[in-house]
Z-matrix of the N, CA and C atoms (Angstrom, degrees):
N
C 1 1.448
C 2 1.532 1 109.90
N 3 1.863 2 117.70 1 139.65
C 4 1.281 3 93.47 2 -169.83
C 5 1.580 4 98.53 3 -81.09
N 6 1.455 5 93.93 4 -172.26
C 7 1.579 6 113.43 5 -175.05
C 8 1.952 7 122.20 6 69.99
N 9 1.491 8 87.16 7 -35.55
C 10 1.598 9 95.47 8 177.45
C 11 1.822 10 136.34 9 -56.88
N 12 1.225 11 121.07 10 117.18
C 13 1.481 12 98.19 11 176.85
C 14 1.846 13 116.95 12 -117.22
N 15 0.946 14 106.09 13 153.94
C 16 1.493 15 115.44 14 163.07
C 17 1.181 16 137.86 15 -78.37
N 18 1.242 17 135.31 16 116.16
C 19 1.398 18 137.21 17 171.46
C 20 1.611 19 118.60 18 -144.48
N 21 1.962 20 117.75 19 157.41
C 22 1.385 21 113.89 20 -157.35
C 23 1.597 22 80.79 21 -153.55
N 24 1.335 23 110.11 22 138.41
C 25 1.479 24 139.52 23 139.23
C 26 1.505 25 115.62 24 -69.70
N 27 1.600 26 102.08 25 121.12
C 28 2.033 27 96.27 26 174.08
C 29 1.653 28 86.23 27 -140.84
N 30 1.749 29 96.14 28 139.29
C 31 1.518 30 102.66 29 174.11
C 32 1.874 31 83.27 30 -121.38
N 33 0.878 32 98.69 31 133.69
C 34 2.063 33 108.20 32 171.01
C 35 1.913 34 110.13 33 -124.23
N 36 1.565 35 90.08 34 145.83
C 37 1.732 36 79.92 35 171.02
C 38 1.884 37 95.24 36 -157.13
N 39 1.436 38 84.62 37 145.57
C 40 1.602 39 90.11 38 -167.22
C 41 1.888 40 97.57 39 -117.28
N 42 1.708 41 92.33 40 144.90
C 43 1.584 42 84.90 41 161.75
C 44 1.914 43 113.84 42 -134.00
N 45 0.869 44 105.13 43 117.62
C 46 1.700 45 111.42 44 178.44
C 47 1.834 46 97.92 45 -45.89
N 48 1.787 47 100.58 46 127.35
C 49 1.056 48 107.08 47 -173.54
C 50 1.853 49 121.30 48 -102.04
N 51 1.140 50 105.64 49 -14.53
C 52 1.544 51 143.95 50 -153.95
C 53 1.206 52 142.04 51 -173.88
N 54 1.478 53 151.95 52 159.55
C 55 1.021 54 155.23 53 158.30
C 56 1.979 55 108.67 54 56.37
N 57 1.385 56 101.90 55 -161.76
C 58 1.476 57 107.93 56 -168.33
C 59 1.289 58 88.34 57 -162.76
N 60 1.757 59 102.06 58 138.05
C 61 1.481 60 115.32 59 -156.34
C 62 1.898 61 99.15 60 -97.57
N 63 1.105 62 104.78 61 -4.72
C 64 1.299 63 117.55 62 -169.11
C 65 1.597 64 136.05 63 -140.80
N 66 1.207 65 98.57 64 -23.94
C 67 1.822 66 117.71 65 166.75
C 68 1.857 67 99.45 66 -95.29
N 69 1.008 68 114.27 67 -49.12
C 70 1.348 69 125.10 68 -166.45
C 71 1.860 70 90.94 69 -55.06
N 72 1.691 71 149.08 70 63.25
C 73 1.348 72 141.49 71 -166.46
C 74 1.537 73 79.87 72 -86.23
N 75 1.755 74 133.97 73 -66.17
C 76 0.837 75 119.57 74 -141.65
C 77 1.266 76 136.63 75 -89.30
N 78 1.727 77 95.57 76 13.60
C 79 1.440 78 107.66 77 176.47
C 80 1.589 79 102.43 78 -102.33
N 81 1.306 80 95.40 79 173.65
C 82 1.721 81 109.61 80 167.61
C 83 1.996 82 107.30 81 -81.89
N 84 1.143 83 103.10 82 -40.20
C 85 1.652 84 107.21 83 -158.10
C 86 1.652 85 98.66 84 -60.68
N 87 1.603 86 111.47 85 145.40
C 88 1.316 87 118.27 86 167.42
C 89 1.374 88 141.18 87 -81.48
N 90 0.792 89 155.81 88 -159.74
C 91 1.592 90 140.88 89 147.74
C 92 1.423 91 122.38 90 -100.37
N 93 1.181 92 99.14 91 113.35
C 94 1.722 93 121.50 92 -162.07
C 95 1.671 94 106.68 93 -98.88
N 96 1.408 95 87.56 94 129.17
C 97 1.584 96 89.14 95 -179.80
C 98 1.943 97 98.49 96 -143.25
N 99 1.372 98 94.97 97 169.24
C 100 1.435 99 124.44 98 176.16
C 101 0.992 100 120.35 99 -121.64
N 102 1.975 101 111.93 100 123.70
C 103 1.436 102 106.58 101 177.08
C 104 1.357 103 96.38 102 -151.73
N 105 1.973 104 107.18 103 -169.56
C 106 1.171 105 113.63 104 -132.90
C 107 1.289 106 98.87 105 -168.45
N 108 1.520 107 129.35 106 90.45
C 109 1.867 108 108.73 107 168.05
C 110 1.619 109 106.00 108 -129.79
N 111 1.388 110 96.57 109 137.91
C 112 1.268 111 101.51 110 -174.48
C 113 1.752 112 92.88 111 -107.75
N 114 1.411 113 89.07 112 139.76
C 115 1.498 114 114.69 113 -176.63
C 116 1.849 115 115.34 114 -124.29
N 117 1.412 116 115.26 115 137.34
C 118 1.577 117 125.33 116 -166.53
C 119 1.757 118 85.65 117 -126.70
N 120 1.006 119 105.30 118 158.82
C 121 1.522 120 136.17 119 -177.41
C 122 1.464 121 92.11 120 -114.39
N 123 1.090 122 115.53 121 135.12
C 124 1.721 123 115.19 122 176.15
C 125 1.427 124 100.16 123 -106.16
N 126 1.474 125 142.21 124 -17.13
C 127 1.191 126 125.13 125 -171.29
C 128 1.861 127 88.45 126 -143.96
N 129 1.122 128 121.06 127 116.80
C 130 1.706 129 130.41 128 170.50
C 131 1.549 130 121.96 129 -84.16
N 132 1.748 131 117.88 130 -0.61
C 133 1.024 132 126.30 131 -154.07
C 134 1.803 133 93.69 132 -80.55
N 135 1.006 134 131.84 133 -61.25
C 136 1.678 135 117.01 134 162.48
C 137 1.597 136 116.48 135 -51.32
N 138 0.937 137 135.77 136 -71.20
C 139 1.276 138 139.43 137 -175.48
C 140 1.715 139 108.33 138 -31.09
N 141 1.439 140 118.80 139 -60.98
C 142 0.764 141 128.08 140 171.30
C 143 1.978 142 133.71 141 -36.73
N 144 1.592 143 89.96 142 -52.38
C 145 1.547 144 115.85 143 160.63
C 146 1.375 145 112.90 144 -50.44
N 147 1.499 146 117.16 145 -44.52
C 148 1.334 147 122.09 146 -160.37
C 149 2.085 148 96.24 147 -90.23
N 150 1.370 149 120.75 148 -27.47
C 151 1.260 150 120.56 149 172.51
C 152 1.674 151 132.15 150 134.73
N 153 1.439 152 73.98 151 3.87
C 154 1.629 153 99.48 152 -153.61
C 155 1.643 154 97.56 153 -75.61
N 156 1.263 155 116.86 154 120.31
C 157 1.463 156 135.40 155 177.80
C 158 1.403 157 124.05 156 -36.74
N 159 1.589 158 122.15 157 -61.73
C 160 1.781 159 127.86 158 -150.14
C 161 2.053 160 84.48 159 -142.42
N 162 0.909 161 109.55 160 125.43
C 163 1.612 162 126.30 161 132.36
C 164 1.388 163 125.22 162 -63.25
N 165 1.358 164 123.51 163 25.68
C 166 1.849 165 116.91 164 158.01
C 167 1.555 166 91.67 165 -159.59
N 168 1.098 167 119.51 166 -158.32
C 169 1.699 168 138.71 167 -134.21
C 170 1.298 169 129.60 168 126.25
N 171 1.562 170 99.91 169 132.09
C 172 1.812 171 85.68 170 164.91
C 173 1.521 172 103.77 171 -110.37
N 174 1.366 173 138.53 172 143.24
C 175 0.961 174 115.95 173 131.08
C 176 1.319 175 133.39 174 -92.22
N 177 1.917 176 103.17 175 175.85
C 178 1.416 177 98.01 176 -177.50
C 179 1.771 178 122.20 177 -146.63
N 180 1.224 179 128.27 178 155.08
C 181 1.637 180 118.48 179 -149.77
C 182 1.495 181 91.50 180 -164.55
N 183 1.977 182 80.09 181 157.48
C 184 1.156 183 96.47 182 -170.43
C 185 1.714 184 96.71 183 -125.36
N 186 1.427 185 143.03 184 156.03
C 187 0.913 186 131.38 185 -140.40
C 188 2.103 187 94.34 186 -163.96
N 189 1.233 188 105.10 187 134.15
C 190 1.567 189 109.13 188 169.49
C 191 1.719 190 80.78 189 -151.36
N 192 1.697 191 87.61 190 142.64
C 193 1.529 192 134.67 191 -153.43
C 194 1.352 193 95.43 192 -121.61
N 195 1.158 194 154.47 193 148.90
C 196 1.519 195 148.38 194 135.21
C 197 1.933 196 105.57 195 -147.56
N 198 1.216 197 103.18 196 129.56
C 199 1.483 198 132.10 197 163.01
C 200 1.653 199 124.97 198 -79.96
N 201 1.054 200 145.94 199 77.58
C 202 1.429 201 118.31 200 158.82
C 203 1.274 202 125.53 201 -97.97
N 204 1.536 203 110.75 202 126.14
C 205 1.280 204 124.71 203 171.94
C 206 1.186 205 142.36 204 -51.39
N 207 1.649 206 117.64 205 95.67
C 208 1.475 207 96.85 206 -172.94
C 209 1.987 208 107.71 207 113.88
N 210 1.082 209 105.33 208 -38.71
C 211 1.696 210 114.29 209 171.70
C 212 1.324 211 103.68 210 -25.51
N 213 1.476 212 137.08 211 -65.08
C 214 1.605 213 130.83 212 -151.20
C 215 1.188 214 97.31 213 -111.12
N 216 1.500 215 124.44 214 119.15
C 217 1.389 216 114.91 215 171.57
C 218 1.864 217 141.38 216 47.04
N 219 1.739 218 97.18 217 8.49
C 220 0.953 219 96.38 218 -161.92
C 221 1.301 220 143.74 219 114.88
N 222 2.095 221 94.16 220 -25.47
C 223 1.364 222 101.53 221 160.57
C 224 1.740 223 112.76 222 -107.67
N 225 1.343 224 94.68 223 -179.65
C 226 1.581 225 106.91 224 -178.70
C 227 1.390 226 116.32 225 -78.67
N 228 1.155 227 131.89 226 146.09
C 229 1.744 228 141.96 227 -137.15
C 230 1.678 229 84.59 228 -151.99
N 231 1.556 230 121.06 229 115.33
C 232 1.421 231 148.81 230 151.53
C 233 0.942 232 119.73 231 -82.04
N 234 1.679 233 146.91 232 113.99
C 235 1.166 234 140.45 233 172.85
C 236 1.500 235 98.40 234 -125.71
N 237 1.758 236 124.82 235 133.12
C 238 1.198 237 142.25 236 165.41
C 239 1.187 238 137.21 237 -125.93
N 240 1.369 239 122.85 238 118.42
C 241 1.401 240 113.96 239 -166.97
C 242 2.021 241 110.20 240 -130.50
N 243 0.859 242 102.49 241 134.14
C 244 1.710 243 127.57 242 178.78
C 245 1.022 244 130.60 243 -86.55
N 246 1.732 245 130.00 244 128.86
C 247 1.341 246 106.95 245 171.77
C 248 1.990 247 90.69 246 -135.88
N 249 1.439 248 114.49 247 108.28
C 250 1.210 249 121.59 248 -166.17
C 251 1.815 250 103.15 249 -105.82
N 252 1.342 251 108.46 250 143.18
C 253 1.647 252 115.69 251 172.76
C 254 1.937 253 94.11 252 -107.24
N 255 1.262 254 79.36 253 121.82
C 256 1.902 255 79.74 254 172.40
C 257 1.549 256 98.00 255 -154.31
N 258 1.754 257 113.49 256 154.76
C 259 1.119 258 129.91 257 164.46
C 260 1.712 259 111.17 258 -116.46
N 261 1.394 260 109.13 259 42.34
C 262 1.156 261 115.82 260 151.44
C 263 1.447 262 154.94 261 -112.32
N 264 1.314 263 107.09 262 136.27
C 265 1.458 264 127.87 263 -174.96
C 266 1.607 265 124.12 264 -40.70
N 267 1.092 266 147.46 265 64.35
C 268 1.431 267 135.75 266 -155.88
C 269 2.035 268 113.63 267 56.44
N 270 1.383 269 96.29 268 48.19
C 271 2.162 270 116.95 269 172.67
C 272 1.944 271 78.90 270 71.10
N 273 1.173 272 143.78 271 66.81
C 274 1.100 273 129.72 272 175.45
C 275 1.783 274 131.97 273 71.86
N 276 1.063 275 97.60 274 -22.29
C 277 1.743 276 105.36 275 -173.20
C 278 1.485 277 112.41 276 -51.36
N 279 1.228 278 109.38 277 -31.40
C 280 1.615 279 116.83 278 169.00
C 281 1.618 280 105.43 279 -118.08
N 282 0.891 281 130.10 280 76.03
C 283 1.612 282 142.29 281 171.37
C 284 1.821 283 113.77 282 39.01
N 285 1.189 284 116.15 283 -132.21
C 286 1.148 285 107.22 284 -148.40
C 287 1.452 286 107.69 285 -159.47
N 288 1.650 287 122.82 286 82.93
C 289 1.969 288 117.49 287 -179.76
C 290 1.607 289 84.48 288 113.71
N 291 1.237 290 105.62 289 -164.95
C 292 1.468 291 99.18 290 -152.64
C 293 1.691 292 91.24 291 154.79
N 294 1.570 293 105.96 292 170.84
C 295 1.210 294 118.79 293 178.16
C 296 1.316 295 128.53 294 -77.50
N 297 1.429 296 111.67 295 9.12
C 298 1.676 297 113.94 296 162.14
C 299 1.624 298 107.75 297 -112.67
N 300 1.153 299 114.65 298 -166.94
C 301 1.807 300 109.71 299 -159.16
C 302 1.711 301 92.86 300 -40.87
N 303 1.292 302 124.89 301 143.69
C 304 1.230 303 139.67 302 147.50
C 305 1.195 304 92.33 303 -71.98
N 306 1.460 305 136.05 304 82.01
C 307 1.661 306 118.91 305 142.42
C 308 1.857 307 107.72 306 -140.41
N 309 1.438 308 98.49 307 -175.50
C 310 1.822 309 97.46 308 -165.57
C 311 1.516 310 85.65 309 -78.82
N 312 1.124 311 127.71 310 143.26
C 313 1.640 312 144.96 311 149.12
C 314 1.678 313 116.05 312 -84.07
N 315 1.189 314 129.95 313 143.53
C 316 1.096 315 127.56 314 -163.82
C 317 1.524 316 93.36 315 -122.53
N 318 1.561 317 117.71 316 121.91
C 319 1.379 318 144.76 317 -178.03
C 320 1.301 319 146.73 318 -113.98
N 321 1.026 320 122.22 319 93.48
C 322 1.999 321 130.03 320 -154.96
C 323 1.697 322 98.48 321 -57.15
N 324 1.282 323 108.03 322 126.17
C 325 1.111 324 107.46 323 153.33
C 326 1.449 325 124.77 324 -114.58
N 327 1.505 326 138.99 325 -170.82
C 328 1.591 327 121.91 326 -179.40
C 329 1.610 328 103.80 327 -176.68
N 330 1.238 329 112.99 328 134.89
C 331 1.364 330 97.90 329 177.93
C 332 1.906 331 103.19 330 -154.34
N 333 1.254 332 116.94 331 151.19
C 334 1.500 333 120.43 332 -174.46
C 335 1.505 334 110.69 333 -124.38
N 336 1.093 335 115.44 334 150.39
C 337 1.576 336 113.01 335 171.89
C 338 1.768 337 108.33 336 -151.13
N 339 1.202 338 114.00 337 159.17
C 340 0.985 339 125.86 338 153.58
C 341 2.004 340 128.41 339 -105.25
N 342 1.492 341 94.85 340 143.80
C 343 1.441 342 90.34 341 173.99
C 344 1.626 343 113.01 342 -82.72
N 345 1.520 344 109.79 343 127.52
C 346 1.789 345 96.75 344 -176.74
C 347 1.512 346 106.24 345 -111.23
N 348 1.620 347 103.00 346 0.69
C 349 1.960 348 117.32 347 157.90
C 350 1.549 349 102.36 348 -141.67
N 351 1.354 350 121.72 349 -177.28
C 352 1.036 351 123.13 350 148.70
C 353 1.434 352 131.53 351 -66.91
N 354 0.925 353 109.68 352 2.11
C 355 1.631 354 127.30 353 151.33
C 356 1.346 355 150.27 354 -134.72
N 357 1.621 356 104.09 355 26.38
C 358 1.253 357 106.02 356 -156.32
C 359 1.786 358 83.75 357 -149.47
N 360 1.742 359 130.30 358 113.21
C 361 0.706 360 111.90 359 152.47
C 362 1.516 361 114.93 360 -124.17
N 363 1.657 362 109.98 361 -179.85
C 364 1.699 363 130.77 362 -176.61
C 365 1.544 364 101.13 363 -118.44
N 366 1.568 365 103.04 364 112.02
C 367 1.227 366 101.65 365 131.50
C 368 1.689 367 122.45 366 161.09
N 369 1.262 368 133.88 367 -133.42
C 370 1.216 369 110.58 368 -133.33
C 371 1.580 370 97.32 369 -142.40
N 372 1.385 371 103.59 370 166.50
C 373 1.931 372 111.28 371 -163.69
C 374 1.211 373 112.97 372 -164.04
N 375 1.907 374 108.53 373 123.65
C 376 1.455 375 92.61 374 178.61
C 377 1.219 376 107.22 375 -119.91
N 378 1.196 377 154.63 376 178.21
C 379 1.837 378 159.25 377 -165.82
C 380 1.119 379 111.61 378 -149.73
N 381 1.680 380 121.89 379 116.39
C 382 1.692 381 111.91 380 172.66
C 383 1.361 382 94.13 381 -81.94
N 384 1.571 383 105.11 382 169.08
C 385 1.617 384 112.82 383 -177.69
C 386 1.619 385 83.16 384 -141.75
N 387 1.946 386 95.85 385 153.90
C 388 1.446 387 128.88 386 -171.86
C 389 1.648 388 103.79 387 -66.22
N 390 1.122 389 142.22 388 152.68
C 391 1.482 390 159.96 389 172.58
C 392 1.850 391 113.46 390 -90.66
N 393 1.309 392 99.71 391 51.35
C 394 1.876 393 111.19 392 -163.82
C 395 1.057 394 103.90 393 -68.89
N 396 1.320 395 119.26 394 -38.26
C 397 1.686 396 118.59 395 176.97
C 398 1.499 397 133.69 396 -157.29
N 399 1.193 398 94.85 397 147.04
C 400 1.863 399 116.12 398 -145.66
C 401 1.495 400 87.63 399 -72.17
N 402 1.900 401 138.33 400 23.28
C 403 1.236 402 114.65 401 159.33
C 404 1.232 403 140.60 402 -77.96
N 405 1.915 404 88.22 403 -14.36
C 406 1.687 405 106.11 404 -153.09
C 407 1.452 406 77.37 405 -150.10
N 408 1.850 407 108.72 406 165.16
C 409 1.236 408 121.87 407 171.72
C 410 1.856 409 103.27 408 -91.52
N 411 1.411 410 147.91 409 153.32
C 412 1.272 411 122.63 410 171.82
C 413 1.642 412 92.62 411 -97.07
N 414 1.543 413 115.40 412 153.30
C 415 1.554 414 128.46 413 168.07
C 416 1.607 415 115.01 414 -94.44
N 417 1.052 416 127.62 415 -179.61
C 418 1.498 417 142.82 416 177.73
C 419 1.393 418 102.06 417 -79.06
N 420 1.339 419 111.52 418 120.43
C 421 2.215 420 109.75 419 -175.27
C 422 2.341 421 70.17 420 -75.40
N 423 1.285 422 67.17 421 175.46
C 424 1.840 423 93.24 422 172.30
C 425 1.447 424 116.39 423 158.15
N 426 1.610 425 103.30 424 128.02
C 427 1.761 426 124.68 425 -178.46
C 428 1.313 427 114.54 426 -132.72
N 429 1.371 428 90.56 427 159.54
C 430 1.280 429 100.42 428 175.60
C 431 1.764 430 125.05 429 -109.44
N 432 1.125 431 142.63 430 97.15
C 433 1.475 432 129.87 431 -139.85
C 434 1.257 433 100.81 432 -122.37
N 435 1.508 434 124.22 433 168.43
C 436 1.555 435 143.27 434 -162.50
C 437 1.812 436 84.32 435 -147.82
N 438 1.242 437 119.07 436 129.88
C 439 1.460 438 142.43 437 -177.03
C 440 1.595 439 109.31 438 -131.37
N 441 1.760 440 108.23 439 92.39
C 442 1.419 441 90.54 440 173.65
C 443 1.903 442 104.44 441 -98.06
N 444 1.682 443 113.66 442 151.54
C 445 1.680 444 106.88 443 -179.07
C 446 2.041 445 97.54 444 -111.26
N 447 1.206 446 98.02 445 114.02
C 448 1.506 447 93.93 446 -168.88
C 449 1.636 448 118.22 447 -82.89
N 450 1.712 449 101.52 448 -13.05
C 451 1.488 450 148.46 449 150.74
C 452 0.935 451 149.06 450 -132.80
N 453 1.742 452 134.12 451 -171.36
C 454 1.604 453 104.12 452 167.94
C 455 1.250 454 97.91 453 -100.77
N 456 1.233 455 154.14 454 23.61
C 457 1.494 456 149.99 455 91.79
C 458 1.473 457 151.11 456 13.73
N 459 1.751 458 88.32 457 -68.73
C 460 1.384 459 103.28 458 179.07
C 461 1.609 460 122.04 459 -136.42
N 462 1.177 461 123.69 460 149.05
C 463 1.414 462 112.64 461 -172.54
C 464 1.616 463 91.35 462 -149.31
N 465 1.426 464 102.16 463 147.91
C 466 1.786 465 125.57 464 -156.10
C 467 1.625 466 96.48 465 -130.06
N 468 1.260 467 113.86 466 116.87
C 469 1.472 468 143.39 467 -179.11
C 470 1.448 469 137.45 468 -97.26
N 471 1.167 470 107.16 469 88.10
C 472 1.994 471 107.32 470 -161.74
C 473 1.687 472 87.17 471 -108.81
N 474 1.292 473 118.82 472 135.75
C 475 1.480 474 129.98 473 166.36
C 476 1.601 475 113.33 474 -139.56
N 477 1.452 476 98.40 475 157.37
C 478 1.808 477 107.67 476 161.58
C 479 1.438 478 103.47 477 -123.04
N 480 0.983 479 117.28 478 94.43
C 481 1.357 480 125.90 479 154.74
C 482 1.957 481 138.35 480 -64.38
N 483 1.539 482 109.72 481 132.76
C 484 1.052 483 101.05 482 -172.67
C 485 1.896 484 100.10 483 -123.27
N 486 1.031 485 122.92 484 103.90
C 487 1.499 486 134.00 485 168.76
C 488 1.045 487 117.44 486 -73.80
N 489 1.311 488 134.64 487 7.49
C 490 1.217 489 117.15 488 166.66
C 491 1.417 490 112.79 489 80.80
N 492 1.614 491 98.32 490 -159.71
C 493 2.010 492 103.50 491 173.86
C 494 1.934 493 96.13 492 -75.09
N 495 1.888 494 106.26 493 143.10
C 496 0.965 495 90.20 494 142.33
C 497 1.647 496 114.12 495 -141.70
N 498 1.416 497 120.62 496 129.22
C 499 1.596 498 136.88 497 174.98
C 500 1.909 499 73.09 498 88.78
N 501 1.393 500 117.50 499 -123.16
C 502 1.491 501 149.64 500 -173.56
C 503 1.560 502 105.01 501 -80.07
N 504 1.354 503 140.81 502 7.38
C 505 1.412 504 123.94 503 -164.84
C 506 1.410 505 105.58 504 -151.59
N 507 1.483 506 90.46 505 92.16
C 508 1.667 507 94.77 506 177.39
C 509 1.715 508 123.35 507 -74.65
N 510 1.319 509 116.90 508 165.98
C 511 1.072 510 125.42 509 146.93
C 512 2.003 511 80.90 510 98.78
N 513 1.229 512 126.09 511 51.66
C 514 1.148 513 112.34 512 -153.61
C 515 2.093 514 95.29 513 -91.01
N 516 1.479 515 120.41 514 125.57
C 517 1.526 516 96.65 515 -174.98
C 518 1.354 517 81.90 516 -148.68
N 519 1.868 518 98.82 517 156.91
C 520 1.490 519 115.60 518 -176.27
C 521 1.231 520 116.59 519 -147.06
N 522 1.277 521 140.44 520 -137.93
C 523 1.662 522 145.35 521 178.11
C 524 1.652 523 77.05 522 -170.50
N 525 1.547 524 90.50 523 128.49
C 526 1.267 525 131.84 524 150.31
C 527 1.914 526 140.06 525 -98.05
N 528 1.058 527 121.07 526 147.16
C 529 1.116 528 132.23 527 -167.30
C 530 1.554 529 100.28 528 -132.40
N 531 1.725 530 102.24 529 147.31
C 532 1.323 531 90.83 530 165.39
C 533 1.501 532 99.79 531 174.05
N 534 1.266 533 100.43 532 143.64
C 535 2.199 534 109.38 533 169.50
C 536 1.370 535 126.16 534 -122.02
N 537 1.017 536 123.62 535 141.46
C 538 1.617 537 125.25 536 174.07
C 539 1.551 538 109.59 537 -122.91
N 540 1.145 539 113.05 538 142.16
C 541 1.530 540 131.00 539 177.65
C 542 1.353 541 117.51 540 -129.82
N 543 1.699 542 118.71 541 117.49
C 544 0.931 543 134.38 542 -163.76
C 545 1.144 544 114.00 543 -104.14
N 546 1.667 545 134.47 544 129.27
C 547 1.350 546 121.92 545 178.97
C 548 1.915 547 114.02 546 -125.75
N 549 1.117 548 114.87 547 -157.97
C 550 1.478 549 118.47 548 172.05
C 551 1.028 550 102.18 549 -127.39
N 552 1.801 551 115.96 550 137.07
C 553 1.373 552 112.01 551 -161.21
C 554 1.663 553 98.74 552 -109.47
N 555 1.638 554 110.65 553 -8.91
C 556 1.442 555 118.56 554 -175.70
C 557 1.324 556 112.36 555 -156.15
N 558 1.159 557 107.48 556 150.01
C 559 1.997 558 123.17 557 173.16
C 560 1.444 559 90.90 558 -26.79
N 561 1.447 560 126.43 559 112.78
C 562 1.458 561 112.98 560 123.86
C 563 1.422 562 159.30 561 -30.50
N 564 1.365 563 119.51 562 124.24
C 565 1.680 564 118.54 563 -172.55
C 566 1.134 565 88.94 564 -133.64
N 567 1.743 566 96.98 565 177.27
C 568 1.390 567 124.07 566 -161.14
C 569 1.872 568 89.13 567 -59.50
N 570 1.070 569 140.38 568 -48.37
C 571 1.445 570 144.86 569 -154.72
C 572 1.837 571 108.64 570 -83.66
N 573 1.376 572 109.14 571 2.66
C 574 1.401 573 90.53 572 -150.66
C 575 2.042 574 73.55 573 -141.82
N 576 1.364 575 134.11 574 83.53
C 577 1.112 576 107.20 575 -176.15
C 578 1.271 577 99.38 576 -114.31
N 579 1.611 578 130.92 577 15.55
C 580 1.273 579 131.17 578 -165.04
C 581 1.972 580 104.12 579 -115.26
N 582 0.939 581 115.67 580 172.81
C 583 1.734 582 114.87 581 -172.61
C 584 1.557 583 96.64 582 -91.97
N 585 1.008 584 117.34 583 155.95
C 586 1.428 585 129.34 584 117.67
C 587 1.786 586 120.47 585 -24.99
N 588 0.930 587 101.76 586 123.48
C 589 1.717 588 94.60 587 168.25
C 590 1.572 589 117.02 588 -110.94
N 591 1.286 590 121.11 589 154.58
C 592 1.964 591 117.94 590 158.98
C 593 1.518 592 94.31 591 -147.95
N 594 1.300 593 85.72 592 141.34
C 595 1.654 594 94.13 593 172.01
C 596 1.661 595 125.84 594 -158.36
């Protein structure tokens, strides 16, 4: 619609459930975590047009992480894989349910990187998205990202993202930005040597 714009509030918080994505070499198991971002639509006036049910949501996911050291040439090799329940419209940008089942759909996500320092990796991520409404077909989100970690704290997020169609306007692509800050939510023990995360 002309004149109209889109915008969304997301608060997310993750908690490591298991294992170690990176000390853990000599096991098979990954590092399993639990998370959670709830996302608001600040303006419903497209979404709405297009059919889309609720302006908020949480979604929620489950996540294994694994590192091996040394795999490519020497550097370190990231492999991540997702399994998210969401009732969102293009990650929320157009609200949330829609005129086919209003329910959460469960969605593979996957993403790989390489380390090109010990703190600096490349690479890449794609996201299926839910089929909420019979206006539009939804496409595969997918980026390409650069992750610098300036600690084990903080980590700094540059992407080009390609979304696909969104509502009427395909080919939708941008540059992204982005930070996460990791803290400890409790006394450390021998079992627990990794943080809490929110981001």
């Amino acid at each position: 619609m002309p004149g109209q714009s889109i915008s969304q509030d997301i608060f997310g918080l993750e908690v490591k459930l298991a294992g170690d994505a990176v000390f853990d070499q000599n096991r098979w198991m990954p590092q399993v975590a639990f998370g959670l971002e709830d996302k608001r639509n600040d303006d419903m006036t497209v979404p709405r047009a297009l059919g889309s049910r609720h302006d908020e949501d949480v979604d929620f996911y489950f996540a294994a992480t694994k590192v091996w050291l040394g795999a490519v040439s020497g550097s370190n090799v990231l492999l991540n894989g997702t399994a998210r329940a969401t009732k969102a419209n293009p990650m929320g940008l157009l609200g949330f349910g829609g005129n086919r089942p209003d329910e959460c759909r469960y969605m593979p996500e996957a993403s790989v990187g390489i380390f090109l320092t010990d703190s600096l990796i490349l690479g890449a991520e794609a996201r299926r998205r839910p089929d909420n409404l019979s206006v539009f077909r939804e496409e595969t989100f997918k980026d390409v990202f650069v992750t610098w970690f300036p600690s084990k704290r903080v980590s700094l997020t540059a992407a080009w993202l390609d979304l696909g169609w969104i509502a009427d306007r395909k080919e939708q692509r941008a540059f992204h930005v982005s930070g996460q800050l990791a803290f400890r939510a409790f006394a450390p023990s021998a079992g627990n040597r990794e943080p809490w995360q929110a981001g």
